[in-house]
N, CA, C and O atoms as a Tinker XYZ file with bonds, in Angstrom:
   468  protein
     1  N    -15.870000 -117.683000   18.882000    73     2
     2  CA   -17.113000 -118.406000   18.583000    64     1     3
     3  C    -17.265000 -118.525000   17.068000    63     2     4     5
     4  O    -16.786000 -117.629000   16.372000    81     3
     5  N    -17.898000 -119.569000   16.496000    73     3     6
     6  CA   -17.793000 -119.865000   15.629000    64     5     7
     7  C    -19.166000 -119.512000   14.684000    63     6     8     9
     8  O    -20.280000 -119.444000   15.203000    81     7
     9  N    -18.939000 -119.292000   13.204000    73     7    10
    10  CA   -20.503000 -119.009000   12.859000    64     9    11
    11  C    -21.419000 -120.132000   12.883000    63    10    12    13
    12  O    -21.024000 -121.293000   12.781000    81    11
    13  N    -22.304000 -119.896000   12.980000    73    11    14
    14  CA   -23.492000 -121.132000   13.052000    64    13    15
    15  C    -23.218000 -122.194000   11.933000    63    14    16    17
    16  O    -23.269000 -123.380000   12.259000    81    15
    17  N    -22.913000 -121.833000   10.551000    73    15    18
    18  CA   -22.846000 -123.095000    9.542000    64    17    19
    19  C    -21.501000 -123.165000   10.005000    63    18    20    21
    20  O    -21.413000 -124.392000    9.944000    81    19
    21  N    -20.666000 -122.893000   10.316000    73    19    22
    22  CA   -19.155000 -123.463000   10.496000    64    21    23
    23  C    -19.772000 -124.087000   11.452000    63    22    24    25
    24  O    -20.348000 -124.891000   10.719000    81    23
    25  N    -20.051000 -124.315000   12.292000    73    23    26
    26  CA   -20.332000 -125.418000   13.336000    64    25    27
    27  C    -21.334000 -126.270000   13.565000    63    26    28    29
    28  O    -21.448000 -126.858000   14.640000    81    27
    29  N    -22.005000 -126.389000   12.752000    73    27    30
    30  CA   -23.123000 -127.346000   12.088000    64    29    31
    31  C    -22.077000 -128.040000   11.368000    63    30    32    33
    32  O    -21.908000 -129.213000   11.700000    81    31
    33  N    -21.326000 -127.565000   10.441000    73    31    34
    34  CA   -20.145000 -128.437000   10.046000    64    33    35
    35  C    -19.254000 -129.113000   10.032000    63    34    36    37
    36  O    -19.002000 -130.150000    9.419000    81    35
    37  N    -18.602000 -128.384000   10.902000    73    35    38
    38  CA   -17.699000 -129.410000   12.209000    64    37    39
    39  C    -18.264000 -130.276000   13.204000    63    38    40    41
    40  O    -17.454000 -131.103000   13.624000    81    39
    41  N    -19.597000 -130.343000   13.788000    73    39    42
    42  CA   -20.708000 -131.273000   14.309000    64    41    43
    43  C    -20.417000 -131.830000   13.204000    63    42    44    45
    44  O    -19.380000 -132.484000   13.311000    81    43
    45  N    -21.040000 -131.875000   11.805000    73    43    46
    46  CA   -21.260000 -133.192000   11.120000    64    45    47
    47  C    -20.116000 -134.030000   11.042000    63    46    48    49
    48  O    -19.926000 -135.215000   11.314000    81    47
    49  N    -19.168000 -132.815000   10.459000    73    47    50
    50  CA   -17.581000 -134.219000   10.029000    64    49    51
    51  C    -17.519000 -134.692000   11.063000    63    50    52    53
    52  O    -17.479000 -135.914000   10.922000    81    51
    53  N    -17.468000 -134.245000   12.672000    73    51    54
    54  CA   -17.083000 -135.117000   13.744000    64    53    55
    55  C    -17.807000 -136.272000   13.948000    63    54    56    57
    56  O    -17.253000 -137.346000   14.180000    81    55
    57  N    -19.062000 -136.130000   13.876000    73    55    58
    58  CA   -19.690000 -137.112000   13.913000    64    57    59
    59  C    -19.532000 -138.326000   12.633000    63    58    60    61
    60  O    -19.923000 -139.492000   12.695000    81    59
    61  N    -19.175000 -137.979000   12.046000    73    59    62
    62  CA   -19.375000 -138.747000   10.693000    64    61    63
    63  C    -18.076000 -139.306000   10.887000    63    62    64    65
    64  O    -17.996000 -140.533000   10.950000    81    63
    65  N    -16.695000 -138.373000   11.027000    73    63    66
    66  CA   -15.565000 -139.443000   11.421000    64    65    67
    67  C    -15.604000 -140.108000   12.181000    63    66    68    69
    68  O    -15.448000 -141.292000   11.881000    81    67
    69  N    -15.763000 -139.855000   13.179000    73    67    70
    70  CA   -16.153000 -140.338000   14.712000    64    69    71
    71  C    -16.952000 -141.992000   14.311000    63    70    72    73
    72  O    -16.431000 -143.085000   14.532000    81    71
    73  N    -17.912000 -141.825000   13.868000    73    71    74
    74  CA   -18.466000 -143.112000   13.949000    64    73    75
    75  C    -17.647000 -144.092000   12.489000    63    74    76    77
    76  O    -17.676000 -145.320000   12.407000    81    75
    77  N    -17.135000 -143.379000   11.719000    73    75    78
    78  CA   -16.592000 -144.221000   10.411000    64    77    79
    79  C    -14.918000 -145.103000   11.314000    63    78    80    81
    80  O    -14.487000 -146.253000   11.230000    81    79
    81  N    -14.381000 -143.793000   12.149000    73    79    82
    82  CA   -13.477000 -144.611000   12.975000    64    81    83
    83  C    -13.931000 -145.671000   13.747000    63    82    84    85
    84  O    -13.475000 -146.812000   13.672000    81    83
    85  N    -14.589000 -145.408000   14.294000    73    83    86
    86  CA   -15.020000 -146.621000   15.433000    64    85    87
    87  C    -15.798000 -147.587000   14.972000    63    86    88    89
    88  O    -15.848000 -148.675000   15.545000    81    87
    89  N    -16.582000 -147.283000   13.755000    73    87    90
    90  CA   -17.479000 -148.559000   13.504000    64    89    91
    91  C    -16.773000 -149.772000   12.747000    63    90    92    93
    92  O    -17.225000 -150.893000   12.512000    81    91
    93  N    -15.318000 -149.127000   12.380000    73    91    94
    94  CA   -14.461000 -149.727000   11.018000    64    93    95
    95  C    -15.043000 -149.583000    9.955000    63    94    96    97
    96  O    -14.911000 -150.627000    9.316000    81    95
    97  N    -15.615000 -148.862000    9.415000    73    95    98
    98  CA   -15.532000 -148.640000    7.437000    64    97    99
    99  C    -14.603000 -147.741000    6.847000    63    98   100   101
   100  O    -14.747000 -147.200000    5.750000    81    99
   101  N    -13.516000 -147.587000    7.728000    73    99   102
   102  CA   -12.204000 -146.805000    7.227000    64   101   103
   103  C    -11.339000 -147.796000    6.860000    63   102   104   105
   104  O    -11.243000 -148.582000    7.803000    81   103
   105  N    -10.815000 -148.055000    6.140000    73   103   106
   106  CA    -9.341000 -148.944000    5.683000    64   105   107
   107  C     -8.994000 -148.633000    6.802000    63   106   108   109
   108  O     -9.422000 -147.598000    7.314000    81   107
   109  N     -7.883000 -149.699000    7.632000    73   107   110
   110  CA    -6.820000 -149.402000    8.484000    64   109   111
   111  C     -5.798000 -148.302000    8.727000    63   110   112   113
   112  O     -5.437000 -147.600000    9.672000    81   111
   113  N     -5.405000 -148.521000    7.058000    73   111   114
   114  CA    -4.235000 -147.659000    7.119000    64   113   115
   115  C     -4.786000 -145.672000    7.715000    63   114   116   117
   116  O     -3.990000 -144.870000    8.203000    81   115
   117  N     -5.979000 -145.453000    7.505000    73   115   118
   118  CA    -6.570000 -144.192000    7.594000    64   117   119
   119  C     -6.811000 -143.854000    8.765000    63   118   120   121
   120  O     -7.169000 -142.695000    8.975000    81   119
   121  N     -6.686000 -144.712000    9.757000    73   119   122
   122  CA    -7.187000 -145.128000   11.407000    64   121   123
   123  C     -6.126000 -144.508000   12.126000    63   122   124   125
   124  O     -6.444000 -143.881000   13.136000    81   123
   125  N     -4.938000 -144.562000   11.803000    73   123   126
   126  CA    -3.844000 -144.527000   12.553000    64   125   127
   127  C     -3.616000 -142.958000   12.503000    63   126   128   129
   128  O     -4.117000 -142.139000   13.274000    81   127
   129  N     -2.828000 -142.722000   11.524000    73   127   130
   130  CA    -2.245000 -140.926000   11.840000    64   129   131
   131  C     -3.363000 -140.318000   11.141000    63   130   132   133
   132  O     -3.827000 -139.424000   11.848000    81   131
   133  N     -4.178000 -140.474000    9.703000    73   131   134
   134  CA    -4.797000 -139.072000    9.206000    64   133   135
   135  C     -6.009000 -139.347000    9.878000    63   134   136   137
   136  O     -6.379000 -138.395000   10.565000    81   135
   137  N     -6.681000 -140.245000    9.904000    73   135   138
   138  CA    -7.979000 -140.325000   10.718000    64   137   139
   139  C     -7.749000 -139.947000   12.074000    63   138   140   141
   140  O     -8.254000 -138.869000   12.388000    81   139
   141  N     -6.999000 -140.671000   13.125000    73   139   142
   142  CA    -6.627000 -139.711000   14.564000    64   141   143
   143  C     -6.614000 -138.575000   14.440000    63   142   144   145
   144  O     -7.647000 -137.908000   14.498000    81   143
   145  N     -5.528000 -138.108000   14.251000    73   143   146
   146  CA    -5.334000 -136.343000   13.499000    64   145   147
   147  C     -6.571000 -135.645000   13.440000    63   146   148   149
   148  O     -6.885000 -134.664000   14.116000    81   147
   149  N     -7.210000 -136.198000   12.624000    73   147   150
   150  CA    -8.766000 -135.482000   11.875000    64   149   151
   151  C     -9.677000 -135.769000   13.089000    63   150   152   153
   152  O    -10.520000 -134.897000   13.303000    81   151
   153  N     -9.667000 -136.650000   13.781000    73   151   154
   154  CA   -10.723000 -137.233000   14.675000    64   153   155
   155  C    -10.135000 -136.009000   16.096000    63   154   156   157
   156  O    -10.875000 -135.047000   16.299000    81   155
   157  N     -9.232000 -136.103000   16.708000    73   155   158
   158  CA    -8.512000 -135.193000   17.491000    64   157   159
   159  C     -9.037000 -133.654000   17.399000    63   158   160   161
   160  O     -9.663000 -133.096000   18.301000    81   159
   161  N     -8.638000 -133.006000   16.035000    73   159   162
   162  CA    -8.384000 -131.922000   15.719000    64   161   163
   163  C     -9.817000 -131.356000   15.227000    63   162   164   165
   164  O    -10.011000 -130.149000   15.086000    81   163
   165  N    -10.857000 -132.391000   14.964000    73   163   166
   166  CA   -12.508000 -131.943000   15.361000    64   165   167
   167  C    -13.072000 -131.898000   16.821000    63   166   168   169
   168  O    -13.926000 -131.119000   17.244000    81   167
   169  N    -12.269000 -133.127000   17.668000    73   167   170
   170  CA   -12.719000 -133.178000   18.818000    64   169   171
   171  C    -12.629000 -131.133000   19.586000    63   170   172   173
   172  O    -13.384000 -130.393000   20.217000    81   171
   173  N    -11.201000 -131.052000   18.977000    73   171   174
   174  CA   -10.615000 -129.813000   19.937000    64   173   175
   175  C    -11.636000 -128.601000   19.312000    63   174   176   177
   176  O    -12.071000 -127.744000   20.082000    81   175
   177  N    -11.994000 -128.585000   17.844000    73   175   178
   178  CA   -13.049000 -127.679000   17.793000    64   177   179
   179  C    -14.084000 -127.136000   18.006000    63   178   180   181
   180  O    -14.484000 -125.984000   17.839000    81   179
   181  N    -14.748000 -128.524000   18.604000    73   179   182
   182  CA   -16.223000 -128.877000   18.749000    64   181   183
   183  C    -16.105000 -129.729000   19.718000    63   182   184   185
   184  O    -16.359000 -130.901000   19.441000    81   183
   185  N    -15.734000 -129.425000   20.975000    73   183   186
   186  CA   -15.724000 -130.505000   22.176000    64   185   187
   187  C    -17.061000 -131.274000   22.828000    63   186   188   189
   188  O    -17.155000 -132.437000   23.218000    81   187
   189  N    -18.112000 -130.152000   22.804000    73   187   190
   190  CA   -19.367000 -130.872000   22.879000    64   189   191
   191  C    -20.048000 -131.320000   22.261000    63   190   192   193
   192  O    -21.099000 -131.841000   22.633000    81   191
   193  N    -19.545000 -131.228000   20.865000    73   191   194
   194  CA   -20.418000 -132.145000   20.041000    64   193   195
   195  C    -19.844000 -133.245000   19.892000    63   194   196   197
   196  O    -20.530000 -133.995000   19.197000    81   195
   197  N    -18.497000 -133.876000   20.366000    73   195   198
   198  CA   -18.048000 -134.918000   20.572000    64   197   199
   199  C    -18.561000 -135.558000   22.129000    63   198   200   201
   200  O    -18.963000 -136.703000   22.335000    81   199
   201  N    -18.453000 -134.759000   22.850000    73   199   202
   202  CA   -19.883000 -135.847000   23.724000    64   201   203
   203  C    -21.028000 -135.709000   23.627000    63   202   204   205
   204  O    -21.573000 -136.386000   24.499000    81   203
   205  N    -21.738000 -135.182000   23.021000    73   203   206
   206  CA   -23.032000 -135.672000   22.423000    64   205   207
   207  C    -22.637000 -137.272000   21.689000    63   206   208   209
   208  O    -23.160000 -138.372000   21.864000    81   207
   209  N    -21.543000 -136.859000   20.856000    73   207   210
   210  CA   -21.482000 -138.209000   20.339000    64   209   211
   211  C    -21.265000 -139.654000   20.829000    63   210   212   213
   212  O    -21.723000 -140.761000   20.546000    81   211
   213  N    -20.243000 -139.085000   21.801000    73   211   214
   214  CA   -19.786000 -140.625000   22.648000    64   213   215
   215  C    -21.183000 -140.817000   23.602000    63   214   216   217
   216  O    -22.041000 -141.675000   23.395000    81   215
   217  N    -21.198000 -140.159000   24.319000    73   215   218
   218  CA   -22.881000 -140.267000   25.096000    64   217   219
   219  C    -24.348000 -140.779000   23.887000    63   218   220   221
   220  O    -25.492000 -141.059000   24.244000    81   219
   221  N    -23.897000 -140.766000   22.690000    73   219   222
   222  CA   -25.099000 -141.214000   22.611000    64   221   223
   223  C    -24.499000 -142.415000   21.989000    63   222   224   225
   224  O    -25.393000 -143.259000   21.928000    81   223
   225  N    -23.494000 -142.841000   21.542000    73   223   226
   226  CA   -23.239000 -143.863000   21.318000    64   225   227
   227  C    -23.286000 -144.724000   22.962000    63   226   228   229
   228  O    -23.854000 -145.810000   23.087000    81   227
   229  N    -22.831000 -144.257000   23.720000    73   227   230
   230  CA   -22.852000 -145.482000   25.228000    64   229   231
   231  C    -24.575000 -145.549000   25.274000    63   230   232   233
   232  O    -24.889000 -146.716000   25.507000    81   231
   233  N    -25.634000 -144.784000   25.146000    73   231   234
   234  CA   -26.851000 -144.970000   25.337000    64   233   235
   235  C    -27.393000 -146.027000   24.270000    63   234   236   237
   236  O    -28.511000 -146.533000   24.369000    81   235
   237  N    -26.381000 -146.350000   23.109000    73   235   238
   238  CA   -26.447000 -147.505000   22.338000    64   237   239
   239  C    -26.516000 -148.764000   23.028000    63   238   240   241
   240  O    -27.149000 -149.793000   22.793000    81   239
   241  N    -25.700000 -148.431000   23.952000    73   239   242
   242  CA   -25.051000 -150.005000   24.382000    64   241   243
   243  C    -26.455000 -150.578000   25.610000    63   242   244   245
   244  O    -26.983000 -150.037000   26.581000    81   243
   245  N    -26.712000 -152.453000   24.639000    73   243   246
   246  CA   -27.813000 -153.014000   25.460000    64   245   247
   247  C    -28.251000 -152.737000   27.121000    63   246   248   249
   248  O    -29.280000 -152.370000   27.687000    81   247
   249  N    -26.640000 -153.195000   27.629000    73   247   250
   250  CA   -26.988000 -153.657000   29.177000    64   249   251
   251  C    -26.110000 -152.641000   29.990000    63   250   252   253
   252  O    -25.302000 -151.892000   29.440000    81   251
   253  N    -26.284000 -152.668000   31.061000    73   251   254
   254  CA   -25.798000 -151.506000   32.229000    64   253   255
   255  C    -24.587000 -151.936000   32.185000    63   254   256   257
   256  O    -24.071000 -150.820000   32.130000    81   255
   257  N    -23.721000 -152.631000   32.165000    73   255   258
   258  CA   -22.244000 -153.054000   31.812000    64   257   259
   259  C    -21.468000 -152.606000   30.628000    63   258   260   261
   260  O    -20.413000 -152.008000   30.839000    81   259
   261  N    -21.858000 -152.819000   29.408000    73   259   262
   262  CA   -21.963000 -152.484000   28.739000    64   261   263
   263  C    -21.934000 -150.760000   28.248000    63   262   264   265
   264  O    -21.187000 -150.230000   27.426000    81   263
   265  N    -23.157000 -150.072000   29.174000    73   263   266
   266  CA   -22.853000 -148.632000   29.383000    64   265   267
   267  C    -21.299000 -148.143000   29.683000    63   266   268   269
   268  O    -20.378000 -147.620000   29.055000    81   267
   269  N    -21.566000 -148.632000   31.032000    73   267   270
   270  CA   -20.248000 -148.117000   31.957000    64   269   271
   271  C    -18.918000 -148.586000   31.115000    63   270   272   273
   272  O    -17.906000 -147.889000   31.189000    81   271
   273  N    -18.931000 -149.698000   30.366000    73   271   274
   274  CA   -17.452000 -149.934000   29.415000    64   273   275
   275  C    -17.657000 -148.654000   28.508000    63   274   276   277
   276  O    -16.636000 -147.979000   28.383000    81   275
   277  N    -18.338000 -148.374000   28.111000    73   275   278
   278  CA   -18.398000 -147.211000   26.525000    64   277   279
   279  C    -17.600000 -146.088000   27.158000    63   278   280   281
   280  O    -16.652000 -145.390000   26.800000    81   279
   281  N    -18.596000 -146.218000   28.581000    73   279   282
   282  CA   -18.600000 -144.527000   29.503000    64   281   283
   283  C    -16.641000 -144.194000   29.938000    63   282   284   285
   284  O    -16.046000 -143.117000   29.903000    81   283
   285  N    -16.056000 -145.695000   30.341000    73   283   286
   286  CA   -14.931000 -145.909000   30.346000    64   285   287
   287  C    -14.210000 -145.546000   29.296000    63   286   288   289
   288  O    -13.299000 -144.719000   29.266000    81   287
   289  N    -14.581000 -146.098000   28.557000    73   287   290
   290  CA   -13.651000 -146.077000   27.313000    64   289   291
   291  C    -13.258000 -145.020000   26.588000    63   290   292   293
   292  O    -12.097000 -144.771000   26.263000    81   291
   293  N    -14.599000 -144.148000   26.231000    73   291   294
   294  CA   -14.386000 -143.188000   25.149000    64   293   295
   295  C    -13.856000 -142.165000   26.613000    63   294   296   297
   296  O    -12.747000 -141.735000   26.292000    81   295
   297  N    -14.095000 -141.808000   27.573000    73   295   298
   298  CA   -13.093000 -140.955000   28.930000    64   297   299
   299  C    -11.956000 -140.944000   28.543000    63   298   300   301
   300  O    -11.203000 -140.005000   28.287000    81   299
   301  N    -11.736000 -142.745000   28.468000    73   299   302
   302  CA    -9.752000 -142.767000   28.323000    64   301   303
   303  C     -9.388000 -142.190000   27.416000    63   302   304   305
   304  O     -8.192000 -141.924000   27.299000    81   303
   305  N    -10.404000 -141.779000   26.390000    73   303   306
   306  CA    -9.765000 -141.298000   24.992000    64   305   307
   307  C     -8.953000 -140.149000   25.094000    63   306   308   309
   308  O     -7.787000 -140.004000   24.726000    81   307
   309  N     -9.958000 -139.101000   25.813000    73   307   310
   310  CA    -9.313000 -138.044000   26.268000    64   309   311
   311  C     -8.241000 -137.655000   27.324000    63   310   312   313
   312  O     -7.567000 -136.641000   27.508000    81   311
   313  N     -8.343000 -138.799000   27.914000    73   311   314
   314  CA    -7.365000 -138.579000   29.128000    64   313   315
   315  C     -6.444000 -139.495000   29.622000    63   314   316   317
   316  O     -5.558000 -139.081000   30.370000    81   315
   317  N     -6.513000 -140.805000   29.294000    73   315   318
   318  CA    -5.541000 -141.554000   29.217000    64   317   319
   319  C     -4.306000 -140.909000   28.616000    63   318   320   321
   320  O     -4.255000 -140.269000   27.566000    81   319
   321  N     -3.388000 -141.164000   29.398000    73   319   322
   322  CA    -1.605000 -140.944000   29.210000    64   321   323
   323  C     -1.445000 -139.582000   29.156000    63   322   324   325
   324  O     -0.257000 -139.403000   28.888000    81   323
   325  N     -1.922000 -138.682000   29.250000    73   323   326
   326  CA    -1.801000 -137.571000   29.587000    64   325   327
   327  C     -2.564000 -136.726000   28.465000    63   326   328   329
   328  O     -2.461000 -135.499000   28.451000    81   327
   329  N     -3.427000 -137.501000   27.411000    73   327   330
   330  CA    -3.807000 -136.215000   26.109000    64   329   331
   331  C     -4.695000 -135.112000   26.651000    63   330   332   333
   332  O     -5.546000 -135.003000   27.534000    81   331
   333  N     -4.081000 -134.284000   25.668000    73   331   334
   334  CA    -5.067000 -132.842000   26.344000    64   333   335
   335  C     -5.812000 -132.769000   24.781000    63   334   336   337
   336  O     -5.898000 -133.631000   23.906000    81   335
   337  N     -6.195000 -131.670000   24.823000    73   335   338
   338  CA    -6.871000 -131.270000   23.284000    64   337   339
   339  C     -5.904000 -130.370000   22.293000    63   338   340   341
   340  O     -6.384000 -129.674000   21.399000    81   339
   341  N     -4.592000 -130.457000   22.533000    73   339   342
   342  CA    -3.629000 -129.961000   21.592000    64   341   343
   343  C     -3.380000 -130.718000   20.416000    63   342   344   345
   344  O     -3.436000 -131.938000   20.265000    81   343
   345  N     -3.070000 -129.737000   19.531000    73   343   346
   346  CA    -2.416000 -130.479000   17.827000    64   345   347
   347  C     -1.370000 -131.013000   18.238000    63   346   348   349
   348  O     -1.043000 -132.027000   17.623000    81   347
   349  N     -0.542000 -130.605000   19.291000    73   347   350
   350  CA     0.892000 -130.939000   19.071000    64   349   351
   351  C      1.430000 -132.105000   19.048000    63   350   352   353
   352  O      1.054000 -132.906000   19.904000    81   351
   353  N      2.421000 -132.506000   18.096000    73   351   354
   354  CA     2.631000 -134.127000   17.387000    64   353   355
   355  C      3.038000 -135.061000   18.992000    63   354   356   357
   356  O      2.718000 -136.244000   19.103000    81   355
   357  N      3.715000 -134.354000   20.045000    73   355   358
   358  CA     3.781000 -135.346000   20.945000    64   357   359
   359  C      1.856000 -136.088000   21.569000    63   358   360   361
   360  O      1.635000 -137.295000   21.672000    81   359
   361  N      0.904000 -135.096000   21.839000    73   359   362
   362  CA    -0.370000 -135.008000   21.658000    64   361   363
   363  C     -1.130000 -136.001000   20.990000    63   362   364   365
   364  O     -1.957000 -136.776000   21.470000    81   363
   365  N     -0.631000 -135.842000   19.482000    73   363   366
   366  CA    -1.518000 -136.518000   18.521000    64   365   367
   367  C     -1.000000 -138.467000   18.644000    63   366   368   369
   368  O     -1.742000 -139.437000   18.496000    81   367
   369  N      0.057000 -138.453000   18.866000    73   367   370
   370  CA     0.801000 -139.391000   19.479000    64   369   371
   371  C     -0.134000 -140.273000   20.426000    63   370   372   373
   372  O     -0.788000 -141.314000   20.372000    81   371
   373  N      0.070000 -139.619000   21.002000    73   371   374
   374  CA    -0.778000 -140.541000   22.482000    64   373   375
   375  C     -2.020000 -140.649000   22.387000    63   374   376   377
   376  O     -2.629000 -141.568000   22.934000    81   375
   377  N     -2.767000 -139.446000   21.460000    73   375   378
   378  CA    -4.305000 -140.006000   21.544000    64   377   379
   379  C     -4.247000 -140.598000   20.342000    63   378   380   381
   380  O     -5.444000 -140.843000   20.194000    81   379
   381  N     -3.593000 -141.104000   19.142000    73   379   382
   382  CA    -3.456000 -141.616000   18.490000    64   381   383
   383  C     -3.532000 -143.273000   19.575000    63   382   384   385
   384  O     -4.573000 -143.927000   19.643000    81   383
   385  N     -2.425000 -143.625000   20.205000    73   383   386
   386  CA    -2.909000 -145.071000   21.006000    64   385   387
   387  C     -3.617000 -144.979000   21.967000    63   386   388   389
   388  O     -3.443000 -145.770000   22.894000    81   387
   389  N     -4.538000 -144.079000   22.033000    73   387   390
   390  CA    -5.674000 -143.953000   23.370000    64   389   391
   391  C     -6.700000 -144.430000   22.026000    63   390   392   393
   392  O     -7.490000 -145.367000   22.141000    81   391
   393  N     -6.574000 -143.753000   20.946000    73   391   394
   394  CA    -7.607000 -144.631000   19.874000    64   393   395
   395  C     -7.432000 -145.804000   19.803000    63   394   396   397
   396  O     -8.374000 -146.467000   20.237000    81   395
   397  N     -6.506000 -146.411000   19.384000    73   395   398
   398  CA    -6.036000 -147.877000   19.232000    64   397   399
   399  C     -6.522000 -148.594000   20.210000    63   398   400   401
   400  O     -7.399000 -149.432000   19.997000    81   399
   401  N     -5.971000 -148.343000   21.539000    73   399   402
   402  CA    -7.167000 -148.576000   22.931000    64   401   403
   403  C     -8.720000 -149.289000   22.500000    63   402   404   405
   404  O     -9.204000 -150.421000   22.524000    81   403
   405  N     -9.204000 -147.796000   22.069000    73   403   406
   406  CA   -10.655000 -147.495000   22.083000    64   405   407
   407  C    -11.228000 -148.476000   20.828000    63   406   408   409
   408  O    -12.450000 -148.508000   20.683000    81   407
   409  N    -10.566000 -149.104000   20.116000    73   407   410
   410  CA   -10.746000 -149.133000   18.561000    64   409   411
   411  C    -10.769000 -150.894000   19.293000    63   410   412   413
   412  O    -11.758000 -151.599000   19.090000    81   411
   413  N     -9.671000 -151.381000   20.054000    73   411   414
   414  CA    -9.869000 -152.577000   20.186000    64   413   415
   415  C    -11.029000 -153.577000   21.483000    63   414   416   417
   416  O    -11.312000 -154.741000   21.767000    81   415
   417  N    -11.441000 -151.824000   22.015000    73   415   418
   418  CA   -12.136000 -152.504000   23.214000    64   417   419
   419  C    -13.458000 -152.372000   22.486000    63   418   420   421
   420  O    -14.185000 -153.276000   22.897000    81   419
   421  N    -14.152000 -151.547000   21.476000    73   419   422
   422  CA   -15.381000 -151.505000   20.728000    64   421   423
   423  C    -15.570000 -152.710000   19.963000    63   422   424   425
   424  O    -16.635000 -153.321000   19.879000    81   423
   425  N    -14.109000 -153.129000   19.221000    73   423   426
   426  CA   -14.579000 -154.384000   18.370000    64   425   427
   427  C    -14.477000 -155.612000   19.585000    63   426   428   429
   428  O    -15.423000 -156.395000   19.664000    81   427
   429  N    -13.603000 -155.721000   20.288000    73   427   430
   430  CA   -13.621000 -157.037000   21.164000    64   429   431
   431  C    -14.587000 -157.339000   21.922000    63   430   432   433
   432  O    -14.673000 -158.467000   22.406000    81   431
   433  N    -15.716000 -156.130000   22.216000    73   431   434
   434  CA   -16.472000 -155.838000   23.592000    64   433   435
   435  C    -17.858000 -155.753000   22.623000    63   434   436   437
   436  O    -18.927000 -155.521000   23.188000    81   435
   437  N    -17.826000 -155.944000   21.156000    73   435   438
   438  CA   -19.052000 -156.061000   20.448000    64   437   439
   439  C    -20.152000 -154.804000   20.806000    63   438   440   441
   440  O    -21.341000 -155.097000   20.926000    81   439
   441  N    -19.709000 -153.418000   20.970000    73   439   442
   442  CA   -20.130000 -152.760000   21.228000    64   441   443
   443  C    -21.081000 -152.243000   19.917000    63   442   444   445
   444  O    -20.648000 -151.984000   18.794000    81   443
   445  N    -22.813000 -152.146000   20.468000    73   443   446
   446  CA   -23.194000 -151.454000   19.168000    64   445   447
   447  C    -22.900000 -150.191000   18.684000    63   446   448   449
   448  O    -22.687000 -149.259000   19.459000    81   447
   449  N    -22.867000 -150.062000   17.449000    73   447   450
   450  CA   -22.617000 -148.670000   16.824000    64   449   451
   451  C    -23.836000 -148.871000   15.633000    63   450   452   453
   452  O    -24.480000 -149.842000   15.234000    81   451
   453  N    -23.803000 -147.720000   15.360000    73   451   454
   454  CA   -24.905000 -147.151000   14.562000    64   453   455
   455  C    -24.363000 -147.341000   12.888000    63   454   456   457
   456  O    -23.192000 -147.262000   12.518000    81   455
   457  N    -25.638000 -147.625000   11.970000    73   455   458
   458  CA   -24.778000 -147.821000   10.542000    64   457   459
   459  C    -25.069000 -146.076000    9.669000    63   458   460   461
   460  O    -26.066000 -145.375000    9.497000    81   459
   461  N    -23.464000 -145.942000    9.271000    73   459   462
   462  CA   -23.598000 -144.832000    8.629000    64   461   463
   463  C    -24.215000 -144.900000    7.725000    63   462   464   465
   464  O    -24.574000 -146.060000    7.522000    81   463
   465  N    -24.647000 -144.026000    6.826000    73   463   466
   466  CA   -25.945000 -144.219000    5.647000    64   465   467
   467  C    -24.743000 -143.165000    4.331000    63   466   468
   468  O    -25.134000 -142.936000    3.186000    81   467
């Protein structure tokens, strides 16, 4: 278990990567291996504060369709193609294109996201 400010901390960066990945205000190039990586390797620290996050981002979304795509989507993140919550580079791999996934169904599907400040 973690101390209370260590995990108030890891809540924030996750959240803060979390939405800088998905909303796009990351350069590209940062999206792919160090942002995955970083996005991954908070998820595995702080697993529920990464669904707090995706759950409140799908409670973003306007219409009941809309929900259920988010509710879809950010799922596959974790579990599409087999990712578990390991570092290991075969791991980071696959949820690396379970992001790519996720990254093209948010912008194509005009999903709202929240503006970072």
């Amino acid at each position: 278990e973690l101390p209370a400010a260590a995990a108030e901390l890891l809540a924030g960066l996750l959240q803060r990567v979390g939405l800088a990945l998905l909303g796009g205000s990351l350069h590209p190039e940062l999206v792919d291996s160090p942002g995955g990586n970083a996005l991954l390797a908070l998820i595995a620290a702080a697993p529920h504060r990464w669904h707090e996050v995706a759950s409140s981002l799908v409670e973003l979304q306007p219409t009941a369709e809309g929900k259920q795509a988010a509710t879809l989507a950010f799922g596959a993140l974790l579990t599409a193609r087999g990712v578990s919550r390991s570092l290991a580079k075969p791991n980071r791999v696959k949820f690396r294109a379970n992001l790519a996934d996720l990254l093209r169904l948010t912008r194509s599907a005009r999903f709202a996201m929240p503006r970072l400040e």
